[in-house]
C-alpha positions, 0 to 999 in steps of 0.5 A, a space after each residue: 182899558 177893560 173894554 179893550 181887554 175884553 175885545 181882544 180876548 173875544 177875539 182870540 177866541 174867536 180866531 181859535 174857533 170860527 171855522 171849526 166850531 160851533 160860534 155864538 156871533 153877537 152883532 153890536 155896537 159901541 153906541 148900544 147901550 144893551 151891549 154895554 150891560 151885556 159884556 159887564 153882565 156876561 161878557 167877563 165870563 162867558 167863554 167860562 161858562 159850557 155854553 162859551 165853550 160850546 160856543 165861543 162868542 165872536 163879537 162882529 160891530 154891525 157897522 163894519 164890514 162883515 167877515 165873508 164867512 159871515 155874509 149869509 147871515 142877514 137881516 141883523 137890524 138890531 144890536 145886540 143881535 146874538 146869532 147861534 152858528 153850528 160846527 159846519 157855519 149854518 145858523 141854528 136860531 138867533 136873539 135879538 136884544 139882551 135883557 139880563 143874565 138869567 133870560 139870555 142862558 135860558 134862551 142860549 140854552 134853547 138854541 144849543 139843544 135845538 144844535 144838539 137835537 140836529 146835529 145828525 140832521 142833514 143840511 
């Protein structure tokens, strides 16, 4: 019930936000065990946190067929798999993996000043 809860909250988000701005796409599975961990250590409260909504979180399961939009993206082997989008759909860097709560902000954090730090940058 809470997993569906939380599902369906991620994807609104994600329906609000993934053609205008940037997205933190996760690549995951219902078979993962670290993408379980990751939605009970970070998933409850990410889109409340300036990094969600910098970057809203857009969940994609590795095994269904990818959205068009995000078709450019490749090599996404492992799950999870946390993909930083900028405002204009480029990948800015991605993570592979979640190990806890304290790495995956310092890390997240990194990805989003690199964004920041390019954003006048031409493609």
């Amino acid at each position: 019930m809470i997993r569906t809860m939380v599902l369906i909250a991620f994807s609104c988000i994600a329906a609000l936000t993934q053609a205008t701005a940037a997205q933190l796409v996760m690549f995951d599975s219902k078979y993962c065990p670290f993408c379980m961990q990751w939605k009970k250590d970070i998933g409850v409260f990410y889109y409340k946190t300036e990094e969600g909504r910098i970057a809203p979180l857009r969940p994609v399961d590795i095994g269904a067929p990818r959205p068009e939009e995000l078709k450019n993206i490749k090599g996404i082997h492992y799950t999870p798999t946390f993909v930083l989008l900028d405002d204009a759909g480029r990948e800015v860097g991605r993570m592979e993996g979640y190990n806890n709560d304290e790495f995956f902000f310092f890390r997240l954090d990194q990805l989003i000043r690199k964004m920041k730090k390019n954003k006048g940058a031409k493609p």
